[in-house]
PDBQT receptor file of N, H, CA, C and O in Angstrom, charges set to zero:
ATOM      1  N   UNK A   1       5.334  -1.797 -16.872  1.00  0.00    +0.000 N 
ATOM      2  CA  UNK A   1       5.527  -1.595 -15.453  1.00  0.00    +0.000 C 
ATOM      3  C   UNK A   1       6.955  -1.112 -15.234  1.00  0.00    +0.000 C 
ATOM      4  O   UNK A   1       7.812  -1.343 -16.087  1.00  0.00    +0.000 OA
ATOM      5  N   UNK A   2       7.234  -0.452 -14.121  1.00  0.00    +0.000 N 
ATOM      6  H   UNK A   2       6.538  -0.264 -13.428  1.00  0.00    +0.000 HD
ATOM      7  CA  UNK A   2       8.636   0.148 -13.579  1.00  0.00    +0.000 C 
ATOM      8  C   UNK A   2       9.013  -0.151 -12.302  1.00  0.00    +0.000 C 
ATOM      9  O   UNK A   2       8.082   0.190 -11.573  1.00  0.00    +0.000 OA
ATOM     10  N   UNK A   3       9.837  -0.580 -11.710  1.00  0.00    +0.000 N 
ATOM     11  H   UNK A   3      10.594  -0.857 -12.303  1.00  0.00    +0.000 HD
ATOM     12  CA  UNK A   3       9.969  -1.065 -10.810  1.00  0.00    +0.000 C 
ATOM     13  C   UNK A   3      10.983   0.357 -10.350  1.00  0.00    +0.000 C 
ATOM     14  O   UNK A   3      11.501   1.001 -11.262  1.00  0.00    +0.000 OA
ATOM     15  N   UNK A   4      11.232   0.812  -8.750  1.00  0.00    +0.000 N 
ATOM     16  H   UNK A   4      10.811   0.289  -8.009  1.00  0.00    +0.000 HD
ATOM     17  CA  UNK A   4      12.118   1.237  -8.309  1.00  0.00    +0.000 C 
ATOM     18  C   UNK A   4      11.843   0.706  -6.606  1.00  0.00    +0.000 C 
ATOM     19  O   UNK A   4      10.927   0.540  -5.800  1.00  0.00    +0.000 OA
ATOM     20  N   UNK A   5      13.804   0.546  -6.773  1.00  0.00    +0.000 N 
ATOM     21  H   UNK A   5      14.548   0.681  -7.428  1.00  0.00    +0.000 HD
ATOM     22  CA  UNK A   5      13.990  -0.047  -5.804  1.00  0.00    +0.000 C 
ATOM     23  C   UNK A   5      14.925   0.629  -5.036  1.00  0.00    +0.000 C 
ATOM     24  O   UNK A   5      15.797   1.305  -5.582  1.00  0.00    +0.000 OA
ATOM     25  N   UNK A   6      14.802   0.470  -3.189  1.00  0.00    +0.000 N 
ATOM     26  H   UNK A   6      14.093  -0.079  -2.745  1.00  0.00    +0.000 HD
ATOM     27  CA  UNK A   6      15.641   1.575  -2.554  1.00  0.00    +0.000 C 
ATOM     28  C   UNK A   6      16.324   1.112  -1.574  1.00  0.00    +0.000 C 
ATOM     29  O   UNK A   6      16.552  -0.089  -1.423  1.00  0.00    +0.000 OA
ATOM     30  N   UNK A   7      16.684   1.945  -0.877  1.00  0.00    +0.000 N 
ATOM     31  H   UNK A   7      16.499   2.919  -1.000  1.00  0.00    +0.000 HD
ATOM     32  CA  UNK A   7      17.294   1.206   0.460  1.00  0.00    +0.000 C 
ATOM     33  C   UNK A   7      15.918   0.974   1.578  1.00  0.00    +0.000 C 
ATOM     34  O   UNK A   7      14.789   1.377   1.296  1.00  0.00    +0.000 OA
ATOM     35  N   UNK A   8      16.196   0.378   2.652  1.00  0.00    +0.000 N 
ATOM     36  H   UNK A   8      17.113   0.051   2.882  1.00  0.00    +0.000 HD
ATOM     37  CA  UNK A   8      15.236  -0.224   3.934  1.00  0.00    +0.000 C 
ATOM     38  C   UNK A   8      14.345   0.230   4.386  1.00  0.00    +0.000 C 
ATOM     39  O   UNK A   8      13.456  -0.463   4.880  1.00  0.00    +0.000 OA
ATOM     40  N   UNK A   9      14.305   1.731   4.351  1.00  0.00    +0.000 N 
ATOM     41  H   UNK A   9      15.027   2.294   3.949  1.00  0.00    +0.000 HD
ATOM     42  CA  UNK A   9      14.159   2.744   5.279  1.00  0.00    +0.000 C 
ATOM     43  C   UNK A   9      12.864   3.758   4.243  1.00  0.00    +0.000 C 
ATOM     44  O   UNK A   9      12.563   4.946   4.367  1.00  0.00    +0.000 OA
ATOM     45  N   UNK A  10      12.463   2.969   3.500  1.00  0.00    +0.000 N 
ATOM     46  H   UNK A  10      12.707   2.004   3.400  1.00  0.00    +0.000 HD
ATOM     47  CA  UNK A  10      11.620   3.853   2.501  1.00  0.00    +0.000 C 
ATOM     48  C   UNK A  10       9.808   4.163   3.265  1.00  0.00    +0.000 C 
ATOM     49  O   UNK A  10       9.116   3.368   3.902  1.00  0.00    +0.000 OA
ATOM     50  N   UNK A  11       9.412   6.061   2.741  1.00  0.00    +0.000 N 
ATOM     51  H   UNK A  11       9.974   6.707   2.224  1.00  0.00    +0.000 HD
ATOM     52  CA  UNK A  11       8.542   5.935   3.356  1.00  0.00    +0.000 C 
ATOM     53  C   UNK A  11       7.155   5.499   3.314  1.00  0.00    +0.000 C 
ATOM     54  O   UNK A  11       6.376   5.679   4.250  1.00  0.00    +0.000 OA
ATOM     55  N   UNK A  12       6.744   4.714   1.822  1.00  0.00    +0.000 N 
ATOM     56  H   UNK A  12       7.376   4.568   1.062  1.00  0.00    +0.000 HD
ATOM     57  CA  UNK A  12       5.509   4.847   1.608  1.00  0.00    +0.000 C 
ATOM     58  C   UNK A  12       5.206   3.386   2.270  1.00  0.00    +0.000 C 
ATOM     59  O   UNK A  12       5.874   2.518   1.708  1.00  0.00    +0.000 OA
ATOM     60  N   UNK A  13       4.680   3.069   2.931  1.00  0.00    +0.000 N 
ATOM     61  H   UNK A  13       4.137   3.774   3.387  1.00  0.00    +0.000 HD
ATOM     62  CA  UNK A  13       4.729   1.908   3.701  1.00  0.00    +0.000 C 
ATOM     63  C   UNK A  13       6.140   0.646   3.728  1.00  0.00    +0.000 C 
ATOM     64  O   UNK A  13       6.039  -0.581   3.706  1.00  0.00    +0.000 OA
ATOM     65  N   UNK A  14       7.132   1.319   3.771  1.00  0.00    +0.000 N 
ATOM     66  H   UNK A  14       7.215   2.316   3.789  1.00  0.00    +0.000 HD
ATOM     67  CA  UNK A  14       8.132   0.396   3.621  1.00  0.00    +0.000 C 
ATOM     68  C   UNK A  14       9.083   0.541   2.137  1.00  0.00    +0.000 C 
ATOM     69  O   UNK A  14      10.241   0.302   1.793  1.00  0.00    +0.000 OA
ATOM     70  N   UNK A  15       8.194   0.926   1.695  1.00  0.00    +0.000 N 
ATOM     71  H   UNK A  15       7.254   1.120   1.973  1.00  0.00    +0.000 HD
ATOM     72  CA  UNK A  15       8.504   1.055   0.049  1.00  0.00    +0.000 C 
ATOM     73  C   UNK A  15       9.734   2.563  -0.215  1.00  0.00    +0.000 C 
ATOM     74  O   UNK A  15      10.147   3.425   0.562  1.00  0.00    +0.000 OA
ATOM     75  N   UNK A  16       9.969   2.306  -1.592  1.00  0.00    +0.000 N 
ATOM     76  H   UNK A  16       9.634   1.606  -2.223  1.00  0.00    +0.000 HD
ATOM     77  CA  UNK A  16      11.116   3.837  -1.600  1.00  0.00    +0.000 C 
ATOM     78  C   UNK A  16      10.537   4.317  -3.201  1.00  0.00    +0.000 C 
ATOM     79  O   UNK A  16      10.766   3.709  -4.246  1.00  0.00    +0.000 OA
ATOM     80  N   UNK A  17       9.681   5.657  -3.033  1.00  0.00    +0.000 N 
ATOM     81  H   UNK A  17       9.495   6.150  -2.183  1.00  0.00    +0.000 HD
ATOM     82  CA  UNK A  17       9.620   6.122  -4.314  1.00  0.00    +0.000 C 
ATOM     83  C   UNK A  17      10.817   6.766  -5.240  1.00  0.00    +0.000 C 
ATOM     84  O   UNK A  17      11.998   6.688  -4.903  1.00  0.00    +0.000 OA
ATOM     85  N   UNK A  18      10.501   7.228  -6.101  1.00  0.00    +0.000 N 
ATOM     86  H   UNK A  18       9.541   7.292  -6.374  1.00  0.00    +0.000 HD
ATOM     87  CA  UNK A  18      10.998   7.744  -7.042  1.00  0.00    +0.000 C 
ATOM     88  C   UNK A  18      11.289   8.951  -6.436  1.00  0.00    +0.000 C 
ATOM     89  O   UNK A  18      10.746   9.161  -5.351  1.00  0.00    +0.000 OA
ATOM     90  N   UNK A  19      12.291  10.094  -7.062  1.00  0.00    +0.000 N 
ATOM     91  H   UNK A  19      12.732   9.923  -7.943  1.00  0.00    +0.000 HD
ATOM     92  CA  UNK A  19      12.362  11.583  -6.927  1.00  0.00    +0.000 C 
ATOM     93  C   UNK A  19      11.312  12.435  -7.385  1.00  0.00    +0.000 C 
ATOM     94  O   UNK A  19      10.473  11.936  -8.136  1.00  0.00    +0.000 OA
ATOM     95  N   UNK A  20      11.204  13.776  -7.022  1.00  0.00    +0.000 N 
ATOM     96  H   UNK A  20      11.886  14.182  -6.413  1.00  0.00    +0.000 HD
ATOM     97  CA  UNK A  20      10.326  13.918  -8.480  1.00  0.00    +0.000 C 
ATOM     98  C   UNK A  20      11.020  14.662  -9.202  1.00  0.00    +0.000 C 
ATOM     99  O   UNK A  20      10.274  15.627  -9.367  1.00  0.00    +0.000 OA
ATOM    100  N   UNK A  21      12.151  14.911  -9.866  1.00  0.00    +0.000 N 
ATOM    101  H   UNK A  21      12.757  14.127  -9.732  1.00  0.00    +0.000 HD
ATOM    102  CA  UNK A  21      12.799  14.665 -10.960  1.00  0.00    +0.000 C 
ATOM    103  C   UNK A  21      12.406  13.624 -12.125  1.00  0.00    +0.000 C 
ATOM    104  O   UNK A  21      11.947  13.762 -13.259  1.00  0.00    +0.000 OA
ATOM    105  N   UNK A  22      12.860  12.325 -11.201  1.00  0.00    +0.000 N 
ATOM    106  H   UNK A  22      13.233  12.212 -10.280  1.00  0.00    +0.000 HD
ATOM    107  CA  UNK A  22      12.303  10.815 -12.084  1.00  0.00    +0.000 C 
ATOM    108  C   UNK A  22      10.778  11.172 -12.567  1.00  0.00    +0.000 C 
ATOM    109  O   UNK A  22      10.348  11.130 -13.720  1.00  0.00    +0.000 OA
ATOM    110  N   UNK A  23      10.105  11.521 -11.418  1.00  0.00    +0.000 N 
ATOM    111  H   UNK A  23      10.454  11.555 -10.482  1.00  0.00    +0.000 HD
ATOM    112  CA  UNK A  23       8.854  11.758 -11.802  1.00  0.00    +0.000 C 
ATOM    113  C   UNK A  23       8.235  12.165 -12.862  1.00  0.00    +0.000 C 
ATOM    114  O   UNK A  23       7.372  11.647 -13.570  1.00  0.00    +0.000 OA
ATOM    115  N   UNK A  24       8.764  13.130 -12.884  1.00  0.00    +0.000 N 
ATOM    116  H   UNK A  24       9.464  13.551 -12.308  1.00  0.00    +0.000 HD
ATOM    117  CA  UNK A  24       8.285  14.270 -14.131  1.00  0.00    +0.000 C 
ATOM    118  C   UNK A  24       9.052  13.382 -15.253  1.00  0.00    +0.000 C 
ATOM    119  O   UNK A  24       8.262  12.911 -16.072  1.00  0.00    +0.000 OA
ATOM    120  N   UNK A  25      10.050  13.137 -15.415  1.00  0.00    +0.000 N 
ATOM    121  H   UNK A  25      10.691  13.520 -14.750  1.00  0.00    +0.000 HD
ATOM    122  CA  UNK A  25      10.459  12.839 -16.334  1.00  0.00    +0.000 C 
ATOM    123  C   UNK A  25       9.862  11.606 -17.255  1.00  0.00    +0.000 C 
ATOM    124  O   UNK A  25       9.905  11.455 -18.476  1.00  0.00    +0.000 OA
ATOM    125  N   UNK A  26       9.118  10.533 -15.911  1.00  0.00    +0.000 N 
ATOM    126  H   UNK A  26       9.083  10.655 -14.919  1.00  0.00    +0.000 HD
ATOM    127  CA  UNK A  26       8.618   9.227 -16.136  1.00  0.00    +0.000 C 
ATOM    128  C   UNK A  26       7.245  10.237 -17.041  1.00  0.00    +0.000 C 
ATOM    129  O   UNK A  26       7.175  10.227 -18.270  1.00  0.00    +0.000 OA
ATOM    130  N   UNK A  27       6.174  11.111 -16.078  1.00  0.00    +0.000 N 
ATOM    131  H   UNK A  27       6.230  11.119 -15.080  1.00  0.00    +0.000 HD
ATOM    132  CA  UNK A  27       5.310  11.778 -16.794  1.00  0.00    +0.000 C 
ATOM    133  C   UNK A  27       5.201  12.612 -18.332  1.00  0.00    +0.000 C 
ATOM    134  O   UNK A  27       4.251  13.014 -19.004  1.00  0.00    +0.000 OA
ATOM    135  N   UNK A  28       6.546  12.636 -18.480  1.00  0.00    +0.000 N 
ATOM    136  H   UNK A  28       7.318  12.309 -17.935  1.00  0.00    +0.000 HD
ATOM    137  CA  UNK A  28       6.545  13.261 -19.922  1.00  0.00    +0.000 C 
ATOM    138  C   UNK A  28       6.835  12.143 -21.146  1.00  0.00    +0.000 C 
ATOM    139  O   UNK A  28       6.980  12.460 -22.327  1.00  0.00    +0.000 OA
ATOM    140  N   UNK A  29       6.896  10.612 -20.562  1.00  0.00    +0.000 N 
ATOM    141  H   UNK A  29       6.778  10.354 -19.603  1.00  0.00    +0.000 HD
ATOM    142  CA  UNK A  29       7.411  10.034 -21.519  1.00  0.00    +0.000 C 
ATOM    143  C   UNK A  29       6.572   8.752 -21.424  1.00  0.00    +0.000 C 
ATOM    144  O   UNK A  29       6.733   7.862 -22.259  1.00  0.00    +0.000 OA
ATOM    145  N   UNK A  30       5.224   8.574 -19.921  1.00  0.00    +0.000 N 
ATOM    146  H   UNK A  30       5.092   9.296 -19.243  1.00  0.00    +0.000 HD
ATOM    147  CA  UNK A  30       4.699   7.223 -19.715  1.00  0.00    +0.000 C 
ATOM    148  C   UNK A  30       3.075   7.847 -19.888  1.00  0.00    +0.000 C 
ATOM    149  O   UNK A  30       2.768   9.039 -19.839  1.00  0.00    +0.000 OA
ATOM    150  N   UNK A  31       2.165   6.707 -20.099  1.00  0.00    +0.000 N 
ATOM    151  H   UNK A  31       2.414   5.739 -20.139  1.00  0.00    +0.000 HD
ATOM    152  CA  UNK A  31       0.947   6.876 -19.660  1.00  0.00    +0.000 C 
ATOM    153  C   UNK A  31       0.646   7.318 -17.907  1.00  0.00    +0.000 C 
ATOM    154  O   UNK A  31       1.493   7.090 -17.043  1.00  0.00    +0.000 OA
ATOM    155  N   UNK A  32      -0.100   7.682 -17.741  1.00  0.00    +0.000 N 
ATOM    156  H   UNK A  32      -0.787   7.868 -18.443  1.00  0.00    +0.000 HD
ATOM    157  CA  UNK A  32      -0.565   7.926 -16.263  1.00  0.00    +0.000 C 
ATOM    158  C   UNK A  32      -1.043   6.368 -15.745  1.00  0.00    +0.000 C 
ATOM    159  O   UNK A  32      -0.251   6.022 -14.868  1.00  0.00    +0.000 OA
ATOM    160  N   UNK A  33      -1.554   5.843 -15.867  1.00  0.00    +0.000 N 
ATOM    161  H   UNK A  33      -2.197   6.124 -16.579  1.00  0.00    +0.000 HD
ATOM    162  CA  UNK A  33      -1.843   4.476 -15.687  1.00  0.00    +0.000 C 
ATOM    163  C   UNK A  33      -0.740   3.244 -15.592  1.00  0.00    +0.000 C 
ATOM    164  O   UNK A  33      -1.022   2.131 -15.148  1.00  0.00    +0.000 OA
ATOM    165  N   UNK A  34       0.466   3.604 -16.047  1.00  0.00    +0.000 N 
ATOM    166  H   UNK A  34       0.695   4.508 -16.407  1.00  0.00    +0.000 HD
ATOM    167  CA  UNK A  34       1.309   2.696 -16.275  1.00  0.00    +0.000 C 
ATOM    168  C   UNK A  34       1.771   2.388 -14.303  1.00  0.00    +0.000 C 
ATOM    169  O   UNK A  34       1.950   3.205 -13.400  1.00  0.00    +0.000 OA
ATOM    170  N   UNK A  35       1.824   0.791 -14.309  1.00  0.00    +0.000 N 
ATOM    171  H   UNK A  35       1.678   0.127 -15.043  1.00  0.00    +0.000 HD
ATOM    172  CA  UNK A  35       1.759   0.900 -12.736  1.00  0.00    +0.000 C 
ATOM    173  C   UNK A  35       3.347   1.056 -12.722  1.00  0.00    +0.000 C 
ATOM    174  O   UNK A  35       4.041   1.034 -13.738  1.00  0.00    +0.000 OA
ATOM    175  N   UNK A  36       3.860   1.230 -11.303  1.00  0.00    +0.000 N 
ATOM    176  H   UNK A  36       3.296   1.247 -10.477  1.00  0.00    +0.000 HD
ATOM    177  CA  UNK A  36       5.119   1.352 -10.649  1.00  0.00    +0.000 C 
ATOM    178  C   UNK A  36       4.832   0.742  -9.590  1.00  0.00    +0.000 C 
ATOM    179  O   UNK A  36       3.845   0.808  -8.857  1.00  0.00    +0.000 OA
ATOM    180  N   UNK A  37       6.268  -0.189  -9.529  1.00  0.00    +0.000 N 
ATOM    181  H   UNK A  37       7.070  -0.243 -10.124  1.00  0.00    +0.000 HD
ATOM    182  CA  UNK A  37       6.019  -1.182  -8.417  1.00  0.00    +0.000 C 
ATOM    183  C   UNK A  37       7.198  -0.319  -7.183  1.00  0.00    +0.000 C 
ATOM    184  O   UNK A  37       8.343  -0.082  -7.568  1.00  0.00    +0.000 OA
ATOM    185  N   UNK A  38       6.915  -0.059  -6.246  1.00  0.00    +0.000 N 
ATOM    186  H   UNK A  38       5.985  -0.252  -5.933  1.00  0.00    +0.000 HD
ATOM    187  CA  UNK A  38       8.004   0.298  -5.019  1.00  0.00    +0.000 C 
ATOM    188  C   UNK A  38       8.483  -0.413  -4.177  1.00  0.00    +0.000 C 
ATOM    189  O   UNK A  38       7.863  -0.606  -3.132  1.00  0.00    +0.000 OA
ATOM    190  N   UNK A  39       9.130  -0.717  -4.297  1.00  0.00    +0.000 N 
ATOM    191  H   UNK A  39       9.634  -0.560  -5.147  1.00  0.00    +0.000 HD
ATOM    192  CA  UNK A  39      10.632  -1.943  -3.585  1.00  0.00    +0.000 C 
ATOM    193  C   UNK A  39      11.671  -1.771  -2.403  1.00  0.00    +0.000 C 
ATOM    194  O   UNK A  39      12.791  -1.562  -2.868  1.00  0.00    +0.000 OA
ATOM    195  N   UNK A  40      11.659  -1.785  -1.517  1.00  0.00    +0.000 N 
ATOM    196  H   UNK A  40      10.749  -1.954  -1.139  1.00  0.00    +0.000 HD
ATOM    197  CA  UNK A  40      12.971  -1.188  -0.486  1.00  0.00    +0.000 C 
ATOM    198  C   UNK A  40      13.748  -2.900  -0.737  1.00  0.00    +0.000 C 
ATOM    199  O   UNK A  40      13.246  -3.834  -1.361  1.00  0.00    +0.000 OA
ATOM    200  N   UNK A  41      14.809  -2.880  -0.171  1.00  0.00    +0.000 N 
ATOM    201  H   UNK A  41      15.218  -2.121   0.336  1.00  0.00    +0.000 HD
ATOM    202  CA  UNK A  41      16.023  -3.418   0.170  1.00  0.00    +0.000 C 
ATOM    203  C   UNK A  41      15.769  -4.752   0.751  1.00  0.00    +0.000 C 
ATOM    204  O   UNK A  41      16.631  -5.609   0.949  1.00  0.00    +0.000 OA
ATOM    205  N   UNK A  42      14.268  -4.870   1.055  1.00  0.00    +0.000 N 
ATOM    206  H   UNK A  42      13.568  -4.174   0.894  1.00  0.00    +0.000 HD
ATOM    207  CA  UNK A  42      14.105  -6.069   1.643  1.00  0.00    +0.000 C 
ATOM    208  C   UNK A  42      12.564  -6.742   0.732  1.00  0.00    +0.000 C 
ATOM    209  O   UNK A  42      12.421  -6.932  -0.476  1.00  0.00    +0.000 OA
ATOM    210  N   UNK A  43      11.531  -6.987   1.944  1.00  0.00    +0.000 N 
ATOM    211  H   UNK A  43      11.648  -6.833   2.925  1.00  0.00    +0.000 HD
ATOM    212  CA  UNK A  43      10.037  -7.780   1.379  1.00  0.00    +0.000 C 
ATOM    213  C   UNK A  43       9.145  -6.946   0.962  1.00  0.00    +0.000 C 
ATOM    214  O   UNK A  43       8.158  -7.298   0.316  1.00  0.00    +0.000 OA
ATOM    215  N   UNK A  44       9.428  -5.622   1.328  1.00  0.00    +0.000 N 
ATOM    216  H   UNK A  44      10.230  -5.335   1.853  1.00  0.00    +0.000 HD
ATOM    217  CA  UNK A  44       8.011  -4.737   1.958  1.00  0.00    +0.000 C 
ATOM    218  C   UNK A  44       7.935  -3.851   0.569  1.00  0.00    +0.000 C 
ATOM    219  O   UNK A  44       8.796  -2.988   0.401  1.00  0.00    +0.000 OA
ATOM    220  N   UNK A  45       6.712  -4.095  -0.624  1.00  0.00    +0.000 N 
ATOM    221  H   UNK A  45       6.012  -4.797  -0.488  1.00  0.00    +0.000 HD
ATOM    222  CA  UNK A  45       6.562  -3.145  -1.548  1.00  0.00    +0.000 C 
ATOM    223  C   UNK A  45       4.973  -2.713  -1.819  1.00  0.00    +0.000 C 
ATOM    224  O   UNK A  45       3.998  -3.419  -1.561  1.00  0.00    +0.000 OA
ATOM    225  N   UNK A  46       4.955  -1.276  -2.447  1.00  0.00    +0.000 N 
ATOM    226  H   UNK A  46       5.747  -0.702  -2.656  1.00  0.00    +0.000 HD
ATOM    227  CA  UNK A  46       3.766  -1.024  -2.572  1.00  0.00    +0.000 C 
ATOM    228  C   UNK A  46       3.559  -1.171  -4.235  1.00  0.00    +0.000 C 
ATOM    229  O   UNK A  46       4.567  -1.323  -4.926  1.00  0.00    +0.000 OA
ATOM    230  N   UNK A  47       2.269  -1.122  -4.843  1.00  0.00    +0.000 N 
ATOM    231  H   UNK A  47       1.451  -0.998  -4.282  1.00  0.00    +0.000 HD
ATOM    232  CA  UNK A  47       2.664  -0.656  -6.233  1.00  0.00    +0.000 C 
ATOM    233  C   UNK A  47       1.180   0.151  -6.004  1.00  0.00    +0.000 C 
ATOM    234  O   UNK A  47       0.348  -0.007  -5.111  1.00  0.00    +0.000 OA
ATOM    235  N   UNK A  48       1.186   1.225  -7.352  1.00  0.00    +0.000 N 
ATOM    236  H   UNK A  48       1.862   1.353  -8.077  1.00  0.00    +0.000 HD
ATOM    237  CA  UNK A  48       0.394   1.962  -7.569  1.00  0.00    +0.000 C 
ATOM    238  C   UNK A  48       0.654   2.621  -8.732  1.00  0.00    +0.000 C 
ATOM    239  O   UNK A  48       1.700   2.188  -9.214  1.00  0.00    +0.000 OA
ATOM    240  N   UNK A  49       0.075   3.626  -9.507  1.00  0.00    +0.000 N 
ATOM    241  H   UNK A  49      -0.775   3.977  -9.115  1.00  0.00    +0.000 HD
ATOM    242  CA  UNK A  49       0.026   4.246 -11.140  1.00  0.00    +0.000 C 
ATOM    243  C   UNK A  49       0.900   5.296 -11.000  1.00  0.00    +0.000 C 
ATOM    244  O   UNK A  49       0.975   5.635  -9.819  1.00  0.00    +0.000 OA
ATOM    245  N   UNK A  50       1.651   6.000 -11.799  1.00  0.00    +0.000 N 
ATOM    246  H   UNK A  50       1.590   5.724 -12.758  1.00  0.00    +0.000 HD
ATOM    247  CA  UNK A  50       1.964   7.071 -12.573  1.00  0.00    +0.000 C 
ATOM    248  C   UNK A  50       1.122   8.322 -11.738  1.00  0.00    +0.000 C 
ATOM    249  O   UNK A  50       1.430   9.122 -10.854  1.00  0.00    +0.000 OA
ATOM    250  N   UNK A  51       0.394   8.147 -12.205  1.00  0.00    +0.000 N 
ATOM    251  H   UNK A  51       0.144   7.498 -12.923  1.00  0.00    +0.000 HD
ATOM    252  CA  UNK A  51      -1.009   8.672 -12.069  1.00  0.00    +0.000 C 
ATOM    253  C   UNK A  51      -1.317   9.295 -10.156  1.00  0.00    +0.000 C 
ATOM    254  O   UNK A  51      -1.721  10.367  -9.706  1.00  0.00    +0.000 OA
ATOM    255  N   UNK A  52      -0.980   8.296  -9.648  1.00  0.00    +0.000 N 
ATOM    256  H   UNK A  52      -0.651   7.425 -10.013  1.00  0.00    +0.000 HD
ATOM    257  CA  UNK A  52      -0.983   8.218  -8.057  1.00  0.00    +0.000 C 
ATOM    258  C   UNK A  52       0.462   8.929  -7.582  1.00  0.00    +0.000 C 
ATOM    259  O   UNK A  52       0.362   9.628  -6.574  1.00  0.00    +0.000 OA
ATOM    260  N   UNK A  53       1.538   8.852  -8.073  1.00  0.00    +0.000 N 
ATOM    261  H   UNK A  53       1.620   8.284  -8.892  1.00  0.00    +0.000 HD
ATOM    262  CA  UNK A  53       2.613   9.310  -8.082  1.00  0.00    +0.000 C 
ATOM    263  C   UNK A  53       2.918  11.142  -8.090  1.00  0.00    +0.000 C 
ATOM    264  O   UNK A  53       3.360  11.931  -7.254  1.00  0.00    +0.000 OA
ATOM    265  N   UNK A  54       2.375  11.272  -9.613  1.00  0.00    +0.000 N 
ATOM    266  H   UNK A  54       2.016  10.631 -10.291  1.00  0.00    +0.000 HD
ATOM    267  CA  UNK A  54       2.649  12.842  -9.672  1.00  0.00    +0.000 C 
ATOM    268  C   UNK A  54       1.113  13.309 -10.311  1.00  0.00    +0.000 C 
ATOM    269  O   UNK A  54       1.008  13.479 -11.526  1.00  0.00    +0.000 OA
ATOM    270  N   UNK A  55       0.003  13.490  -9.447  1.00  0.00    +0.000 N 
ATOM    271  H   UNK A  55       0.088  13.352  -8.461  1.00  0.00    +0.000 HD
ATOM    272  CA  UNK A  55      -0.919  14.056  -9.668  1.00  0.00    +0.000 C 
ATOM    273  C   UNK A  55      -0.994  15.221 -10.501  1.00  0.00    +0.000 C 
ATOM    274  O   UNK A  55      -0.107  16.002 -10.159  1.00  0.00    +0.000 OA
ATOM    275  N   UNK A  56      -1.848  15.774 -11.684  1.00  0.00    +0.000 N 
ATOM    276  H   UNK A  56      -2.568  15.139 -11.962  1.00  0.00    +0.000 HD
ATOM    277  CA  UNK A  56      -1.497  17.043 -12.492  1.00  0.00    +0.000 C 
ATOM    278  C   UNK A  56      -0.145  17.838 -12.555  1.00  0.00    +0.000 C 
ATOM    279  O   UNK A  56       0.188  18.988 -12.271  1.00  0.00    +0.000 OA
ATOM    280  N   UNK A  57       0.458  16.780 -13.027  1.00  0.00    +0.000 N 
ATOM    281  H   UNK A  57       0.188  15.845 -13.258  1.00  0.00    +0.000 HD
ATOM    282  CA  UNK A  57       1.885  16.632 -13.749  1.00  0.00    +0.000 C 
ATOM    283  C   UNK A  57       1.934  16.933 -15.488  1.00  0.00    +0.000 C 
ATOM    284  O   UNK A  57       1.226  16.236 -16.214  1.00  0.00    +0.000 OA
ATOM    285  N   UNK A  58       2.705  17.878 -16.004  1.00  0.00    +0.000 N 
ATOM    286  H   UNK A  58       3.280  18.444 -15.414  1.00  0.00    +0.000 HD
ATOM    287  CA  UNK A  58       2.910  18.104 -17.148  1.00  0.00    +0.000 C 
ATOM    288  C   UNK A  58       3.199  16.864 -17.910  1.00  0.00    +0.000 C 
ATOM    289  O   UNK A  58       4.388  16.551 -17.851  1.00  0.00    +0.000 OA
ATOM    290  N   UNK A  59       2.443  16.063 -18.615  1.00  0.00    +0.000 N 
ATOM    291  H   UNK A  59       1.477  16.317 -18.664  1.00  0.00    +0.000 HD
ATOM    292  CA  UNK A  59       2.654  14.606 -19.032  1.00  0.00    +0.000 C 
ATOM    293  C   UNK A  59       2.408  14.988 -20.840  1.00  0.00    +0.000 C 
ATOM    294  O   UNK A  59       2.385  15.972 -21.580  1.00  0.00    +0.000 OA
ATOM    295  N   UNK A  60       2.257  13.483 -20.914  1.00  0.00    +0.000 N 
ATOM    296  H   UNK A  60       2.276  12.684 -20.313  1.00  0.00    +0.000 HD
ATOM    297  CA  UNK A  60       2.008  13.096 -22.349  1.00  0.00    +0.000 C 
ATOM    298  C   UNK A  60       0.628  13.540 -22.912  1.00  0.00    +0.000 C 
ATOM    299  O   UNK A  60       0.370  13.210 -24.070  1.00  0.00    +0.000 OA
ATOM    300  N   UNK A  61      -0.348  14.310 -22.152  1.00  0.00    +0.000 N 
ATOM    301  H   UNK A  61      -0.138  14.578 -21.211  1.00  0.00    +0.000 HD
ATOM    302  CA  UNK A  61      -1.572  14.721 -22.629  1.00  0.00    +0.000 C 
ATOM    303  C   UNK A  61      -1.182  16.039 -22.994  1.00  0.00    +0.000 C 
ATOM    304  O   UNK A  61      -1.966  16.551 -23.793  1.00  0.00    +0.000 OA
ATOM    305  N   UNK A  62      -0.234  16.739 -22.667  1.00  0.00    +0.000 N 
ATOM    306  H   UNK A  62       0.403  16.323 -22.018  1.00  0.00    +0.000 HD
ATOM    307  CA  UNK A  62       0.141  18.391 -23.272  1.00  0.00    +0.000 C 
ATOM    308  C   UNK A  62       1.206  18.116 -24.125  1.00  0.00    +0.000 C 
ATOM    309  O   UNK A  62       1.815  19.151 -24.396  1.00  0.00    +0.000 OA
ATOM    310  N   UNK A  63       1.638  17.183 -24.622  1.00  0.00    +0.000 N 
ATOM    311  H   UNK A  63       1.144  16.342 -24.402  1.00  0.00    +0.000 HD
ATOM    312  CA  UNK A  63       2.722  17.390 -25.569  1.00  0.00    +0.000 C 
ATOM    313  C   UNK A  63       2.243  16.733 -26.969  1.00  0.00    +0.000 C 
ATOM    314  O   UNK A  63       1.870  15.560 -26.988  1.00  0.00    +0.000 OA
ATOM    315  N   UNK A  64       2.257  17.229 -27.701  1.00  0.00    +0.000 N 
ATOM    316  H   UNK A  64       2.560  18.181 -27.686  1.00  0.00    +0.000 HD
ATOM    317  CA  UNK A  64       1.713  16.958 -29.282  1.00  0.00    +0.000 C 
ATOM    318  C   UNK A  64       2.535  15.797 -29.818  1.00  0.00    +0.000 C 
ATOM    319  O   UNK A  64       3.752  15.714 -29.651  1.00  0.00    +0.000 OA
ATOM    320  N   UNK A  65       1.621  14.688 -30.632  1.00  0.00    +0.000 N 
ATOM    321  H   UNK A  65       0.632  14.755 -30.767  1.00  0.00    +0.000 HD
ATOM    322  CA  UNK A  65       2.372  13.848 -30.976  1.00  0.00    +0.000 C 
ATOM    323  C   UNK A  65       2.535  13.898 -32.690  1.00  0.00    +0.000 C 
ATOM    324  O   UNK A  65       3.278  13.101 -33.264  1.00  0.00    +0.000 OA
TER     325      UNK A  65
């Protein structure tokens, strides 16, 4: 799991996502499934997947292991 946490004012119900910088970057290096928890400054968080985040995102399924 990944937690990001923001200031007060975040928009996904209270919550503060990621960039999508972070994004992509989380996608080239996490499962799609891996949850992320979203946190603002106070009570109010959402969580949801990778996956829910950056929809058909260049991830770990196009890069050869």
């Amino acid at each position: 799991m990944l937690a990001v946490c923001g200031g007060k004012d975040g928009v996904l119900s209270g919550a503060f996502p990621p960039c999508g910088v972070c994004r992509q970057v989380m996608a080239e290096f996490c499962s799609k499934d891996m949850p992320v928890l979203l946190v603002n400054g106070e009570e109010s968080h959402d969580e949801c997947t990778l996956g829910d985040l950056l929809p058909y995102a260049f991830g770990t399924d196009y890069i050869k292991k």
